[in-house]
N, C-alpha and C positions, 0 to 999 in steps of 0.2 A: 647428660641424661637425654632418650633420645627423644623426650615429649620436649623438652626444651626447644631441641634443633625442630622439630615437626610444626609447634608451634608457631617457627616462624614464616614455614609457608603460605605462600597467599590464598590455599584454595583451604587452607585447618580452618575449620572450626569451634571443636572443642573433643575434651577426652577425658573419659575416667577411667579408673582406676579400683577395683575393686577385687575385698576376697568374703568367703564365706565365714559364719562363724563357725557351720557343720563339717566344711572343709576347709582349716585354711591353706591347705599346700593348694586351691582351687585358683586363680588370679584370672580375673572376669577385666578385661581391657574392653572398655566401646569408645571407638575415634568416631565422629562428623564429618564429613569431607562435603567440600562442595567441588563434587568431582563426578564425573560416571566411574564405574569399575575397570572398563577400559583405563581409561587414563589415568587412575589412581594406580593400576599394574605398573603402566608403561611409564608414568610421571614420579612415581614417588616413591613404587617398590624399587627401583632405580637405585635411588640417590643412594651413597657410600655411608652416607650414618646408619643407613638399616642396615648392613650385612652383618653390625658387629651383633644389636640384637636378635636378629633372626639365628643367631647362630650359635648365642646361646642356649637355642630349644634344643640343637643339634648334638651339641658335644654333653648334654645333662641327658638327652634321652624324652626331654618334656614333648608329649602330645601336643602339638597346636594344632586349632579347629576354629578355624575360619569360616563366617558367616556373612553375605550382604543381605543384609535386611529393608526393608520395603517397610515404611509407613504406612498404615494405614488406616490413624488415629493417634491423635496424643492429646491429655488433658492436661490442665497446667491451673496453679494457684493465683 
């Protein structure tokens, strides 16, 4: 699986996994990188374990929508 192989890069952080109950064909992926966007391109969209995923959005027709997001606040328990 490819969160296995990702996991065990040194800049992962962490990753979930998620779908809706309103939609579930909807599948909400957020990775942590401790990366810039540069180098997470250049370093990690890279490596031979993602082409097999990426490529499944390809050959199904799936929408993927790519977002880098900025912190700008988080609360915690």
């Amino acid at each position: 699986m490819l969160f296995n192989e990702l996991s065990q890069e040194p800049t992962f952080a962490e990753a979930w996994l998620h779908t809706t109950e309103d939609e579930p064909d909807l599948i909400v992926v957020f990775e942590q990188w401790r990366e810039t966007k540069a180098s997470f391109v250049r370093d990690v969209l890279s490596n031979p374990y993602y082409k097999p995923y990426l490529s499944v959005f390809e050959r199904v027709g799936i929408d993927r929508k790519v977002n880098w997001l900025v912190l700008r606040h988080s609360w915690r328990t």
